[in-house]
Short mmCIF file of the C-alpha atoms (twelve columns), coordinates in Angstrom:
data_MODEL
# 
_entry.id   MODEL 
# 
loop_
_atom_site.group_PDB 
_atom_site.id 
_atom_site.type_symbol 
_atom_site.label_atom_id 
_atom_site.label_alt_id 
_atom_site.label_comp_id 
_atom_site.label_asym_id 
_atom_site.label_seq_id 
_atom_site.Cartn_x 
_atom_site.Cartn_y 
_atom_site.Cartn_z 
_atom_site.pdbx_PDB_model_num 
ATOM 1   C CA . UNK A 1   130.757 52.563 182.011 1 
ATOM 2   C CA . UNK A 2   133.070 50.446 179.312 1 
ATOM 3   C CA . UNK A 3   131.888 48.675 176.662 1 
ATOM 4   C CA . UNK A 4   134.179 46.051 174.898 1 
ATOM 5   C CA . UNK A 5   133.903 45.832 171.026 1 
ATOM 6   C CA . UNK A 6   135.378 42.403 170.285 1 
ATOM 7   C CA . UNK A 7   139.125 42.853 169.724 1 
ATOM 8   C CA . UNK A 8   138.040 47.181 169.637 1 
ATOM 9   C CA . UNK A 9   138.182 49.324 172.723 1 
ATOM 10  C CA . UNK A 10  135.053 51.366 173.014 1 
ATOM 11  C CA . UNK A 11  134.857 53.449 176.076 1 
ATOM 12  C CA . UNK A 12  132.210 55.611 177.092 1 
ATOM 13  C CA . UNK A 13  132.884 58.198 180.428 1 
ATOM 14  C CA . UNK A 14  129.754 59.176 182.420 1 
ATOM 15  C CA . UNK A 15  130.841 62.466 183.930 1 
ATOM 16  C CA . UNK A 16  131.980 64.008 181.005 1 
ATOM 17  C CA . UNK A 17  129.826 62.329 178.307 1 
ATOM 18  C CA . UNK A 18  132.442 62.036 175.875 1 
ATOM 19  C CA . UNK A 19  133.723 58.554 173.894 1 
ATOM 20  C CA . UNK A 20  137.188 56.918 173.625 1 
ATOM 21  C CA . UNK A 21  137.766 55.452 170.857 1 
ATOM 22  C CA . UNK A 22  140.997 53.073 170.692 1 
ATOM 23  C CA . UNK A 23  141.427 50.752 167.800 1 
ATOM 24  C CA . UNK A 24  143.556 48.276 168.872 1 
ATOM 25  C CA . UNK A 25  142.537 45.533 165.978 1 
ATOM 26  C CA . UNK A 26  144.392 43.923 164.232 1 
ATOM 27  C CA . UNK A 27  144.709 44.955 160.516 1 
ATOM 28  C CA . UNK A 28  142.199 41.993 159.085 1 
ATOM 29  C CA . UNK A 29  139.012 43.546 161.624 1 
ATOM 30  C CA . UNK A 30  139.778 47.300 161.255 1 
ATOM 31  C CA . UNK A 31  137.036 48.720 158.976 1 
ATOM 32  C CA . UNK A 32  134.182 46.284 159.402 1 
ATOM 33  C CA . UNK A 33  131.260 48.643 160.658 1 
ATOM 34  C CA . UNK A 34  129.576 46.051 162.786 1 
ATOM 35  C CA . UNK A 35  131.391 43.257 165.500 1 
ATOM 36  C CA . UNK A 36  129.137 41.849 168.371 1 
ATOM 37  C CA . UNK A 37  129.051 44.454 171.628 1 
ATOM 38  C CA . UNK A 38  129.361 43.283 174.845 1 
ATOM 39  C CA . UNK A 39  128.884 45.366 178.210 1 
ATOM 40  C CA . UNK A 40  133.035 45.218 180.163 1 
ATOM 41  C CA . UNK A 41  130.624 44.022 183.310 1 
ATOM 42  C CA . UNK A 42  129.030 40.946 181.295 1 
ATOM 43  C CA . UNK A 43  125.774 42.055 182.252 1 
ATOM 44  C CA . UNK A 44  125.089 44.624 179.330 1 
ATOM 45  C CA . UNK A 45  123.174 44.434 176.241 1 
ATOM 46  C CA . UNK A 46  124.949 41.982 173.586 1 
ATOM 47  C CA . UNK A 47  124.050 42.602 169.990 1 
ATOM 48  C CA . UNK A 48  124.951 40.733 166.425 1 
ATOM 49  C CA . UNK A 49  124.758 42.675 163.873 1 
ATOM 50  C CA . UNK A 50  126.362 41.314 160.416 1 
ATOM 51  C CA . UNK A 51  126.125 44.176 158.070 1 
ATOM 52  C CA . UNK A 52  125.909 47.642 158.000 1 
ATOM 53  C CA . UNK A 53  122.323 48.562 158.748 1 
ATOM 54  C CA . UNK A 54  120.428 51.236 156.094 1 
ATOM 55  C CA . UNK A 55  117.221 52.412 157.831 1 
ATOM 56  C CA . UNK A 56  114.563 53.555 155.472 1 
ATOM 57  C CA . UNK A 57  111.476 55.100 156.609 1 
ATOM 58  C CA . UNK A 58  107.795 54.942 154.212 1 
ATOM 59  C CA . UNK A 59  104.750 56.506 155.207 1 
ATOM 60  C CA . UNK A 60  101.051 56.224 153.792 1 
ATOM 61  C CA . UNK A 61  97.208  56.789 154.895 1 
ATOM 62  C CA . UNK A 62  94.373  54.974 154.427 1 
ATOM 63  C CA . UNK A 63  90.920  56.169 154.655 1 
ATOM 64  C CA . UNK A 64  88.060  53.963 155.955 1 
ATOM 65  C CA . UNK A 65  84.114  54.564 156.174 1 
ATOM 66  C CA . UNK A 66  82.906  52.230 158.307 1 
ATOM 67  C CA . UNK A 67  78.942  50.594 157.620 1 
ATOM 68  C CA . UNK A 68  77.854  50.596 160.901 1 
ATOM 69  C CA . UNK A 69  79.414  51.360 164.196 1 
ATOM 70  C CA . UNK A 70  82.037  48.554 165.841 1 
ATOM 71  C CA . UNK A 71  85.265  46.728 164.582 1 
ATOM 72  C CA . UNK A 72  86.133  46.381 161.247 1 
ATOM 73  C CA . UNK A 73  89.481  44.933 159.730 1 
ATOM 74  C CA . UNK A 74  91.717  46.517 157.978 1 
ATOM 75  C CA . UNK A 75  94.589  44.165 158.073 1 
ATOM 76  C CA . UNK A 76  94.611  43.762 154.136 1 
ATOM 77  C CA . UNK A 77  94.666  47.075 153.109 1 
ATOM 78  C CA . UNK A 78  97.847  47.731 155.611 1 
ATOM 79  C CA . UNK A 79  99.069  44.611 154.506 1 
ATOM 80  C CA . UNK A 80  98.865  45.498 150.618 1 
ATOM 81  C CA . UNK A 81  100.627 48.965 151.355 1 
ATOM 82  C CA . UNK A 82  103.644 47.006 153.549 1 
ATOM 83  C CA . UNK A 83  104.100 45.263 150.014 1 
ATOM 84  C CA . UNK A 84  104.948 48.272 148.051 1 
ATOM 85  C CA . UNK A 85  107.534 48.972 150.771 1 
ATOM 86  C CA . UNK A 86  111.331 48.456 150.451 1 
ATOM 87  C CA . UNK A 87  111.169 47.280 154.169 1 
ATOM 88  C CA . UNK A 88  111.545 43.533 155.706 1 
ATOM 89  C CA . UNK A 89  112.456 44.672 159.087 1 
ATOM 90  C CA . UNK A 90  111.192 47.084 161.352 1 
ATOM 91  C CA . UNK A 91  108.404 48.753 163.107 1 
ATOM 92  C CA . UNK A 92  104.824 50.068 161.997 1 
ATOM 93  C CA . UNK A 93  103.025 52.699 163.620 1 
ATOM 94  C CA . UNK A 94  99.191  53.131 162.997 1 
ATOM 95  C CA . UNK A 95  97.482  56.368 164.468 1 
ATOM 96  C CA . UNK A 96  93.900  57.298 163.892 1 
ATOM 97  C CA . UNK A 97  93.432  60.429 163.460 1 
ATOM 98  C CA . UNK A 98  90.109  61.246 165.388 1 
ATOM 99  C CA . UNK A 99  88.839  61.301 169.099 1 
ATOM 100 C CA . UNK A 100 85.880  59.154 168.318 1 
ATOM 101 C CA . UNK A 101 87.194  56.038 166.653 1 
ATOM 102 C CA . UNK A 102 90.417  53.750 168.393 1 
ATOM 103 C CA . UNK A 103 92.070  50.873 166.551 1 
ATOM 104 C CA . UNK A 104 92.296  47.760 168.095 1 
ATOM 105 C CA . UNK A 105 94.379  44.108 167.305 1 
ATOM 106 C CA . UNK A 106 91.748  41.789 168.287 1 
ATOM 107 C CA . UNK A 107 90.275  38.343 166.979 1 
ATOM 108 C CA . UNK A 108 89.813  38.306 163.262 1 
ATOM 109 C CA . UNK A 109 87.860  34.387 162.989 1 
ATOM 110 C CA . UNK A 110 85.347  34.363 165.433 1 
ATOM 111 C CA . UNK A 111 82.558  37.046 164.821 1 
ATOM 112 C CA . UNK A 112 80.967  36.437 168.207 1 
ATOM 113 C CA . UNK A 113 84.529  37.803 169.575 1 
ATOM 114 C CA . UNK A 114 83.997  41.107 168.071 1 
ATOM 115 C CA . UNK A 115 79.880  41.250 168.824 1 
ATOM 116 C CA . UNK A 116 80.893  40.686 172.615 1 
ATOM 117 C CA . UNK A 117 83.375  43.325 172.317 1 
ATOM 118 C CA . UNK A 118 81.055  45.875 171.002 1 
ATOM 119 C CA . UNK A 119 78.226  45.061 173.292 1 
ATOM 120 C CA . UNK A 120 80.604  45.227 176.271 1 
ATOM 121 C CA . UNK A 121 81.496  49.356 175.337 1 
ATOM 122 C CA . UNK A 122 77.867  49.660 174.658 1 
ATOM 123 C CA . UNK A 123 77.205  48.832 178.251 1 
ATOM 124 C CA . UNK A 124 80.010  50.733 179.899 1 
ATOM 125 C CA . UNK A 125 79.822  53.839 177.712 1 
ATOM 126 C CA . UNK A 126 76.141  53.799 176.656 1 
ATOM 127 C CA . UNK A 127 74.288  56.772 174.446 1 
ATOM 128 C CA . UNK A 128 71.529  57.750 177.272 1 
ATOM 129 C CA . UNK A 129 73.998  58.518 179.887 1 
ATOM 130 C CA . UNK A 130 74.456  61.492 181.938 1 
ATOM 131 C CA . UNK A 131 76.702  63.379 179.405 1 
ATOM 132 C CA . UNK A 132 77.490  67.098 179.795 1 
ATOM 133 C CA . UNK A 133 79.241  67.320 176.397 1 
ATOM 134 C CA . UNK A 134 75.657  66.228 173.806 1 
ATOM 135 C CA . UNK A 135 76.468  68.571 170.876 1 
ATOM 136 C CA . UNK A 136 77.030  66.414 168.161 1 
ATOM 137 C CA . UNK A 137 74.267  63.942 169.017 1 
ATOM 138 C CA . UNK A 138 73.516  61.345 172.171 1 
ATOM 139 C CA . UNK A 139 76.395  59.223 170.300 1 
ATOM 140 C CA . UNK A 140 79.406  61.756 170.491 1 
ATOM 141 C CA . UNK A 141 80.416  61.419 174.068 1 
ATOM 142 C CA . UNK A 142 80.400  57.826 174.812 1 
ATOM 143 C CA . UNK A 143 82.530  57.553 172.006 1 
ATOM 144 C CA . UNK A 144 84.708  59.830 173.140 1 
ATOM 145 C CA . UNK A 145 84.965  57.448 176.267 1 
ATOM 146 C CA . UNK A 146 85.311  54.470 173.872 1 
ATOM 147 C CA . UNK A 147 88.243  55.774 172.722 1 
ATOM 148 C CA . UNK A 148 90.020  56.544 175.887 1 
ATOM 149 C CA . UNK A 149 89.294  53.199 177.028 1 
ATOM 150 C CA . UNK A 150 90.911  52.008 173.846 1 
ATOM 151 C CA . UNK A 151 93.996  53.459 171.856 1 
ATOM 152 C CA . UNK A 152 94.304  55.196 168.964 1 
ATOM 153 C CA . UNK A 153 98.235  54.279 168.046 1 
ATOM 154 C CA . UNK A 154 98.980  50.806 167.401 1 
ATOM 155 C CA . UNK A 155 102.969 49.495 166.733 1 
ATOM 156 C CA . UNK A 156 103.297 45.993 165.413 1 
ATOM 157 C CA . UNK A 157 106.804 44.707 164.473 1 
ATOM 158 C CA . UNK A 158 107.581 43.855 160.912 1 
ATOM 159 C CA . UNK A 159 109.996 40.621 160.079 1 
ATOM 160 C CA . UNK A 160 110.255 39.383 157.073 1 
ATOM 161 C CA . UNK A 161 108.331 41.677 155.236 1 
ATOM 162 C CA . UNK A 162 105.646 40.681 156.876 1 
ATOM 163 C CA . UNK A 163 103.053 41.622 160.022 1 
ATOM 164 C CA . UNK A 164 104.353 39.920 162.964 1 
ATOM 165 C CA . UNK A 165 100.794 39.520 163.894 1 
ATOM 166 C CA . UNK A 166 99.295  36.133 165.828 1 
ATOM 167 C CA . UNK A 167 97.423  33.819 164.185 1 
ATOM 168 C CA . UNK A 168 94.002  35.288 164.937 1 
ATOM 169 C CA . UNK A 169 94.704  38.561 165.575 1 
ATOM 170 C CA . UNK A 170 93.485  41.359 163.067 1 
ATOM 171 C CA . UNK A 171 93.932  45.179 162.620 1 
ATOM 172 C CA . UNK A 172 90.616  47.016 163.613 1 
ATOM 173 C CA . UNK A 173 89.373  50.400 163.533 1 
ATOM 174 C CA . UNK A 174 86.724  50.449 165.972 1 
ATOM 175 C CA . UNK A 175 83.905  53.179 165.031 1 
ATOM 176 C CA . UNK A 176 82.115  54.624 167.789 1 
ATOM 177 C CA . UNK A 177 79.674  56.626 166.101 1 
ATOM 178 C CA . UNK A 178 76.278  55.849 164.159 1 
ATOM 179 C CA . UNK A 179 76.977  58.505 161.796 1 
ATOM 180 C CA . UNK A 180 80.041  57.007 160.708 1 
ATOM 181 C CA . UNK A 181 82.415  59.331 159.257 1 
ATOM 182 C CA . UNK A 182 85.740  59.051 156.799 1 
ATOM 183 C CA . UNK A 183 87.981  57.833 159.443 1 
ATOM 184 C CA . UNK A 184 91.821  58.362 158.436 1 
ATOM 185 C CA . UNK A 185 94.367  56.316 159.756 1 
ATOM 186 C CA . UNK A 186 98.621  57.034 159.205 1 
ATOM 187 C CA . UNK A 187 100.944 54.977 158.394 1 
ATOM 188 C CA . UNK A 188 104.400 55.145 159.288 1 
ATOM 189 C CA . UNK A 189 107.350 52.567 158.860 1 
ATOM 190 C CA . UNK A 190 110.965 52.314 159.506 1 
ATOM 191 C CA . UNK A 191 112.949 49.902 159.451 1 
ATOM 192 C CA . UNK A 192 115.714 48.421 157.174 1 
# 
């Protein structure tokens, strides 16, 4: 495989794994970190980059007790944290931290959006099923299966400094349980 570096040679050999190097630039490009990259084949990746990129990472958690069982946004509270942030660019991770609650980007204006959601995982997952696993309460295992329907990591791109979130969509945690527990949920951002 060879990759051209606009007036740089950069090559690249499979079999041995090792680069090439040849800077034959003249004297007014040599030194600038970043040129556009084109595959030799034209059908490679092309990238413009126009200064040096300095990737910072920032990491936080926020804890949420839910009121009652179903979705609840958070998308101010990760929102406020992203401000603190030295980041514009880049990519947030959310995990939750637990085996009973999931996150979810879902509608955040229409409240019969959410009530359909929850009433749908009521039905396929419900409390009086045939559940082997009933230790901590008739509510434990179906929200187990909540959650593997669901997700527990989220990554939403950041431009701008901002969530590159649609117009309606939100950050939930979805709780599964009725006892609703401290639910924690980490952060973790890098970008540049």
């Amino acid at each position: 495989m060879r990759w051209r570096l606009r007036r740089l040679s950069l090559s690249f050999d499979r079999s041995t794994g090792k680069k090439n190097n040849e800077l034959n630039a003249p004297a007014d490009v040599r030194g600038r970190k970043f040129l556009r990259l084109d595959s030799a084949s034209g059908t490679g990746p092309s990238v413009q980059l126009s200064h040096p990129a300095m990737l910072r990472q920032a990491n936080h958690r926020i804890a949420i007790r839910a009121s009652r069982p179903g979705l609840h946004d958070f998308t101010s509270a990760v929102t406020s944290w992203l401000k603190t942030t030295d980041v514009s660019d880049g990519l947030l991770t959310l995990f939750c931290r637990h085996t009973s609650a999931s996150l979810v980007i879902q509608e955040n204006a229409a409240p019969a959006a959410r009530r359909d959601l929850e009433a749908y995982f009521e039905r396929i997952a419900p409390e009086d099923g045939p559940y082997e696993h009933d230790e901590e309460g008739p509510d434990d295992m179906p929200a187990h299966l909540r959650t593997a329907l669901t997700q527990t990591q989220l990554a939403i791109p950041v431009q701008g400094g901002t969530l590159a979130l649609g117009t309606w969509q939100g950050i939930f945690l979805f709780e599964h349980r009725r006892n609703t527990p401290e639910r924690e949920i980490a952060l973790h951002l890098i970008g540049e």
